[in-house]
N, C-alpha and C positions, 0 to 999 in steps of 0.2 A: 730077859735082858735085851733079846733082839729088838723088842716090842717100844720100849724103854727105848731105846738109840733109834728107832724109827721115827719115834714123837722128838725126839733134840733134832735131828733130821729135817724134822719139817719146823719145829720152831727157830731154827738156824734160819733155814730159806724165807718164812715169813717177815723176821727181825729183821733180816739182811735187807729184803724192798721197803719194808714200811717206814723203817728209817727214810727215807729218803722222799715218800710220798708227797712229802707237804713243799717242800723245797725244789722239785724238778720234775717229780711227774705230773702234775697240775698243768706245767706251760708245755712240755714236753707233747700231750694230749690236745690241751685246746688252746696251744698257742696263739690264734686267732683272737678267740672269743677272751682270752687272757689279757691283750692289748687292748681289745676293745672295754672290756670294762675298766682296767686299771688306768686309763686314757694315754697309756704312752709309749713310748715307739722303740724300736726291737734293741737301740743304744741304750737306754733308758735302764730296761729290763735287764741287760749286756753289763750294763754299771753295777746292778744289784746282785750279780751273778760273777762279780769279778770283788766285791767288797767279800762276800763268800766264798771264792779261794782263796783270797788274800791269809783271810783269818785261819782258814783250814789250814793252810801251809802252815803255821805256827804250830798249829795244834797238831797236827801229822808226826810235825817234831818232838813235840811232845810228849805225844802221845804214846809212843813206841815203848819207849821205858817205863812207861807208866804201864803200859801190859805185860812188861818180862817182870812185872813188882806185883800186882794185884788178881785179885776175880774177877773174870769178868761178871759174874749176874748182878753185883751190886752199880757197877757203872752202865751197866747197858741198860737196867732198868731206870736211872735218872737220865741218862741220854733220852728215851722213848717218851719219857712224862711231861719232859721239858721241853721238847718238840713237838710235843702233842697242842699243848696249852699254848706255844705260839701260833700253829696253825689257828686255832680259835679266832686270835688278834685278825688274823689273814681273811676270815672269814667275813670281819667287819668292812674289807675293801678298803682299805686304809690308804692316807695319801702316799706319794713315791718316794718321799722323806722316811714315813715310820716303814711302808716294805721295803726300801734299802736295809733299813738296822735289824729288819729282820731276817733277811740273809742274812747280815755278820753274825746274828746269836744263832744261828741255827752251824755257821760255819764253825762256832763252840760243842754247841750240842749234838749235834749227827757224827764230827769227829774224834774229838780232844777223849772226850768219854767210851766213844764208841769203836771206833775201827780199825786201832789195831790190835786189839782185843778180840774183835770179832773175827779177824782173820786168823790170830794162833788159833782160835777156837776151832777153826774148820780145818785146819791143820792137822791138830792132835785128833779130832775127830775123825779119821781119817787115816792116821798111819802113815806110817815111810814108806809102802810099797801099794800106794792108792791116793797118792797127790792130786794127780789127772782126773781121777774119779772124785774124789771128793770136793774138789774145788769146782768140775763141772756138775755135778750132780746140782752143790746147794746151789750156782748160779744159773742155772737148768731152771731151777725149782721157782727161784728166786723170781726167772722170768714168767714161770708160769704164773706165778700170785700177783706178779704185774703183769699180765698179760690179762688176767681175771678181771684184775680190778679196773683197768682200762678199758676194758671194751663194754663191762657194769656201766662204768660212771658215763659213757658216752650214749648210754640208754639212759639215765637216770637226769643228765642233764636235758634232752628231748623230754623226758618226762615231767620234770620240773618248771617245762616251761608251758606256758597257755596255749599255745598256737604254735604255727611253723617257726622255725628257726630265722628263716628269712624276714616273716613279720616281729619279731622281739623288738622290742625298745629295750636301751640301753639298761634301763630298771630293772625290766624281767631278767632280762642276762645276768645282770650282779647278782640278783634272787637265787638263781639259779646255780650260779658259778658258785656262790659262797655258802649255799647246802652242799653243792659237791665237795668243797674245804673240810665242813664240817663233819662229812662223813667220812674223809682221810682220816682227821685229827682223831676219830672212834676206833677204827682200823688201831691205828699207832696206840693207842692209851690201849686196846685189847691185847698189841702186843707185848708190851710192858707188861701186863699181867700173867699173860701165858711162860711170859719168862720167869716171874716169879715164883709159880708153880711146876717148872720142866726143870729149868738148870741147879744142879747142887747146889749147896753153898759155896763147895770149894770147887766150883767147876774147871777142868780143865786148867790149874792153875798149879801142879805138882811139880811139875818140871822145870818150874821157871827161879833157877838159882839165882839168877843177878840182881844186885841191889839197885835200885834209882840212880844212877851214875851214867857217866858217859862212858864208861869201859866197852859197853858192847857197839855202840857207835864208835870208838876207834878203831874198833877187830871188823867192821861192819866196811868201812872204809879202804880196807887195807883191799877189798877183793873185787878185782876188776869186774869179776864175772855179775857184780849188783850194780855199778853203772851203766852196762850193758841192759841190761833189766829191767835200770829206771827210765833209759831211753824207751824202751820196748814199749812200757806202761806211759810213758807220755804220746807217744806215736799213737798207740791203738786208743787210747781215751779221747782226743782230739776226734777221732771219728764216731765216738760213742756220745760229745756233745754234738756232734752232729746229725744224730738221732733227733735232736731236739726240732731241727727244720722239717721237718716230712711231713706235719702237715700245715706249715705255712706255703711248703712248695707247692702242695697239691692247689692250696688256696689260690697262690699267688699265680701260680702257673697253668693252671687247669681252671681254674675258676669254680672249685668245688665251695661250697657251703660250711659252713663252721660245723656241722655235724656227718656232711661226706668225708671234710677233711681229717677230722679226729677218725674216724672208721678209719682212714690212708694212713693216719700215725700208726695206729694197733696192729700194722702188719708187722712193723718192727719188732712189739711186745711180744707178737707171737712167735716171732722166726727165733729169739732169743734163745729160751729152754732146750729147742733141739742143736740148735748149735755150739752151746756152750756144754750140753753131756756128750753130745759126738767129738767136740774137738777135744773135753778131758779123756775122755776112754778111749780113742786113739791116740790122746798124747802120748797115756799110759803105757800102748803096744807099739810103736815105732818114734817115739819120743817128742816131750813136749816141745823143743826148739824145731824139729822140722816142722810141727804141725801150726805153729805160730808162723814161720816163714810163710809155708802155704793161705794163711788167713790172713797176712797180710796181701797178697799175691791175687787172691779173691776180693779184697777191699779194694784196690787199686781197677780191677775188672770194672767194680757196680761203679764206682765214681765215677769213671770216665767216660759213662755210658749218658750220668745226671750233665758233666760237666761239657760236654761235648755236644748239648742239645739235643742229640738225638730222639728224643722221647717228647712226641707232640699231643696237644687237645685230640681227644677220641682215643687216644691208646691204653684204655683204663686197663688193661690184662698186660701188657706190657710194662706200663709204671708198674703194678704192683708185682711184679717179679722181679722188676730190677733194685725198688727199695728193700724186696726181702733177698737177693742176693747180697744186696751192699751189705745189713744188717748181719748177713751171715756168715761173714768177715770181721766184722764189728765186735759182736756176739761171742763167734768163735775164739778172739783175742781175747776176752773177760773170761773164758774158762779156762785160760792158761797163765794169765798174768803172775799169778802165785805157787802154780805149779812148778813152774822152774827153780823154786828153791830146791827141788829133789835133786834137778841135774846140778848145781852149783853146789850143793851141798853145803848149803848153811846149816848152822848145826840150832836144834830146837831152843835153846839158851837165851839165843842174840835173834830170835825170828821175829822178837817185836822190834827190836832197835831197828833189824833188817826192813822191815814192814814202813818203819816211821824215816830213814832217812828215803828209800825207793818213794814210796807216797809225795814229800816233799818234791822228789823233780816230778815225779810221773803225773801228778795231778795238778802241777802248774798251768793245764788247760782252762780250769776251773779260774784262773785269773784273766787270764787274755783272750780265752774263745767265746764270753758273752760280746767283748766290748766290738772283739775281730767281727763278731756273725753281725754284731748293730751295725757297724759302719759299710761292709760289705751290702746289706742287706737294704738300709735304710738309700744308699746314695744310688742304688741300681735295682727297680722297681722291674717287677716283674721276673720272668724266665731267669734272667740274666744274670741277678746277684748270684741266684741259687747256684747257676754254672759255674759263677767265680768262687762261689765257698767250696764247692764240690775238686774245683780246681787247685785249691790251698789243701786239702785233704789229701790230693792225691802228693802231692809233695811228701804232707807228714808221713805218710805211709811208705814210701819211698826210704826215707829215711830208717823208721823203723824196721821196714825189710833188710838194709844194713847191717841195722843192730843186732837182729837176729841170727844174722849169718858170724857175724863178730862172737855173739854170745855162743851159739855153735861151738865154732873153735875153740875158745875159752876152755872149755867144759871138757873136750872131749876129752 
């Protein structure tokens, strides 16, 4: 039995990053070398990354009830295949027309079917008296198999290519970039399979009495302690698209190489895992809302550090302590965003509805933070947009600092 829940364990954590592979960790990694072959500029990319909350929002909404009603192995596994085979399309470098609509279908497919399904699953997986733990462990985990697979593909792209990085024509790079695609899209299609083999039939799916109806989104509404919550999850997710710059910064502002600066993104990947099982298992011993206060408190420290200039060309030990302090704030906030249902005490019934209306405001970033970083980024070249994005972060964190003290109260 242990043995058995160890392997759900680890195909929880896999599922949970790979999903998301083909959609965000791609630019996320070589944002650089992502612009340069797709030929277009960081609004562009901002555009296609805001058509994808759009649609997510929708589906967020939807989706919720659709997890208090169904299994999840049968929708998670069409979520995985049908994200898989778009990545394919992606692999062909397609123009900025078909990768726009490619975000939207993926804004169907990585959600609507997938995620809030995946969250009761780590729920019940888990138990009422190891929230903390279970929710950081699989995003622990989660970061570690993107932490893996980042710092592979940033060998594997050097690999792929004939010569130094610096010398590549724009050919070789596409060559290159869209083997890297291709071997996400493998990833993803392996995880649909491992899930078809790990998860029961009726996995995880016992407890869920509500029918398809809007009943548990009005009982879902009624309790302040989830608006409080969905603030909290939009605050620290704003800083989690903001993982997405780190290595345009290092680009932009150090003058690092499209294959220095991907190494500069992977420190993010890395700091993730330990931060998000430390911030769940101390949620779980002195509780999740202080430990969320605290990580937002730590977020606000790294940004004002980016935001403030201070970090100049030659202080290669210094950048990379302050992007894995920032991240460790970041990080730390995804290991508790769902734990807090323990202290609110939503009851397991309505934790998809609860899951799908919070998602809706919290992942509103996913609409306005591509278009926000394009505009920020494209009209103030160099050092400086990054300061001014860093500086709009420390606001949202602020704010969710707020919420957290709010939520607090609330609860106690």
């Amino acid at each position: 039995m242990k043995a058995k829940k160890l392997v759900l364990l680890f195909t929880l954590m896999l599922v949970g990053e790979s999903i998301f592979l083909l959609p965000f960790v791609v630019t996320r990694v070589f944002r650089p070398t992502f612009l340069k072959v797709f030929d277009i500029t960081n609004l562009e990319l901002g555009t296609a990354f805001s058509l994808y909350g759009t649609v997510a929002m929708i589906s967020y909404f939807a989706g919720g009830p659709i997890a208090d009603r169904y299994s999840p192995k049968k929708l998670l596994i069409c979520s995985l295949i049908v994200t898989a085979l778009a990545g394919i399309v992606m692999a062909f470098i397609p123009s900025l027309a078909t990768l726009t609509l490619l975000y939207g279908f993926w804004g169907v497919s990585t959600i609507l079917l997938f995620w809030a399904g995946y969250i009761k699953a780590i729920r019940q997986f888990g138990g009422e008296d190891a929230q903390g733990r279970s929710y950081g462990s699989v995003d622990g985990g989660r970061g570690l198999v993107a932490a893996a697979i980042a710092s592979a593909s940033v060998f594997l792209l050097a690999a792929f290519l004939p010569g130094p990085v610096e010398q590549a024509t724009n050919a070789e790079l596409s060559t290159a970039l869209g083997n890297i695609i291709y071997v996400f899209s493998g990833v993803v299609l392996a995880s649909a399979i491992l899930v078809w083999f790990v998860f029961p039939n009726d996995a995880m799916d016992k407890s869920s009495a509500h029918k398809l109806t809007l009943n548990g989104l009005k009982e879902v509404l009624k309790r302040r302690s989830v608006w409080y919550q969905a603030i909290i999850l939009l605050c620290g997710y704003v800083g989690y698209k903001c993982t997405d710059d780190f290595g345009l910064y290092a680009s932009d502002a150090f003058g690092y190489n499209d294959i220095d600066a991907a190494h500069i993104a992977t420190i993010s990947f890395w700091t993730r895992p330990f931060a998000a099982v430390l911030a769940g298992v101390l949620g779980d011993r002195y509780g999740h809302s202080k430990m969320t206060i605290l990580s937002f408190l730590i977020l606000i420290f790294g940004s004002s550090i980016i935001s403030l200039g201070l970090l100049k060309p030659g202080m290669e030990i210094m950048i990379a302590i302050t992007i894995a302090s920032t991240s460790l704030g970041i990080y730390g906030l995804r290991g508790l965003y769902y734990a807090l249902f323990q202290e609110s005490k939503i009851p397991l019934s309505i934790t998809g509805s609860a899951i799908g209306f919070i998602s809706v405001i919290g992942y509103t970033p996913d609409v306005f933070m591509g278009p926000l970083m394009g505009v920020i980024l494209d009209n103030n070249p160099g050092a400086l947009g990054h300061q001014y994005l860093f500086g709009v972060l420390i606001i949202f964190a602020f704010v969710g600092l707020v919420a957290a003290k709010l939520f607090q109260k609330s609860t106690a």
